[in-house]
N, C-alpha and C positions, 0 to 999 in steps of 0.2 A: 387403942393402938397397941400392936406390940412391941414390946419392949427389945426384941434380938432382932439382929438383920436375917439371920441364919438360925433355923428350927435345927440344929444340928443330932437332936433323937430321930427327927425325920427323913432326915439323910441317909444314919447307919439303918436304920430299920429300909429303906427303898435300896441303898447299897448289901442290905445283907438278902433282902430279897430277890436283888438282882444278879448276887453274886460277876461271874467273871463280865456279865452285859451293862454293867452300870457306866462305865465308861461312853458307850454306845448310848444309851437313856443321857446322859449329860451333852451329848454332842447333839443328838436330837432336840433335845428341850431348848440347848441353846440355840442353834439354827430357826424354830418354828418360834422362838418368842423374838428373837429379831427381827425375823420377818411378820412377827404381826408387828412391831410396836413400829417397823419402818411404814407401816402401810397405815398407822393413825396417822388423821390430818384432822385439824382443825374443823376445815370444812364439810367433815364427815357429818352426815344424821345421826340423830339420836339412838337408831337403833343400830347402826352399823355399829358406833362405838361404844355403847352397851353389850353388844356382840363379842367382839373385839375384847373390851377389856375381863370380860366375864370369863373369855379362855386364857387370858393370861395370869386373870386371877388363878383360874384353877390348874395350872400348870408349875406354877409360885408355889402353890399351896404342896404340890405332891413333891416341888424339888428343896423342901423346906425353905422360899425365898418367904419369909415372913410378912418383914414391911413392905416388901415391893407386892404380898396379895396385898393386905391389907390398901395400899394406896388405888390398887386397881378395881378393890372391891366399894371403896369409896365413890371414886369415880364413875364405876357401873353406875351404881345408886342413881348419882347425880346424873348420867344420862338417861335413866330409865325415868327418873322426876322431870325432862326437858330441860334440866339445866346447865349443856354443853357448857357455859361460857364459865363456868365455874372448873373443869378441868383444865391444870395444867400440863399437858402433854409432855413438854421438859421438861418438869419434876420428876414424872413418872419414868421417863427415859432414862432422866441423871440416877434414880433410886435403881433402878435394874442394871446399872454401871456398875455403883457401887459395893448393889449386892452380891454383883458375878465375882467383882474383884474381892471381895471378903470372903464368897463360896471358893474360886480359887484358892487364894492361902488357907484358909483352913483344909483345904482336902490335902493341900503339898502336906501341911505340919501333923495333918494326922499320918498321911502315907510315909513319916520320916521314922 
């Protein structure tokens, strides 16, 4: 498990590479993992949300959301094993809450 909610080397390296469009890359990332994580449901198949969390994972992974991959990538796992009943979908939702609002304040305290 990792230890930081916020990869924050992975941030300035994706903000330095992005230079003045990273603002834009934060507005998309945010819009396309809400709309996936609104369209997990329970009653999804195993590979739909296998699917599903494997691109949230890897979207986490590029906007340094650390623990919020790591929980998706857990849960991939466990839907690619068929063990749906083992993800908790609100964790994972409260964990990408958390992490936005920790990725918020930090970008305000570095931009101060």
């Amino acid at each position: 498990m990792v230890d930081t909610v916020i990869d924050w080397a992975q941030v300035d390296e994706l903000r330095a590479d992005m230079g003045d469009a990273f603002p834009d890359v934060v507005k998309v990332f945010i819009q396309e993992v809400e709309e996936a994580l609104a369209s997990l449901t329970a009653t999804a198949d195993a590979t739909t949300l296998a699917e599903t969390l494997h691109f949230l994972k890897g979207a986490a992974l590029n906007l340094g959301f650390s623990q919020f991959a790591d929980a998706c990538a857990t849960a991939e796992n466990d839907a690619h094993a068929g063990q749906t009943e083992t993800i908790d979908l609100d964790a994972i939702r409260a964990l990408y809450a958390g992490s936005l609002k920790e990725f918020q304040v930090g970008l305000a305290q570095r931009a101060a």
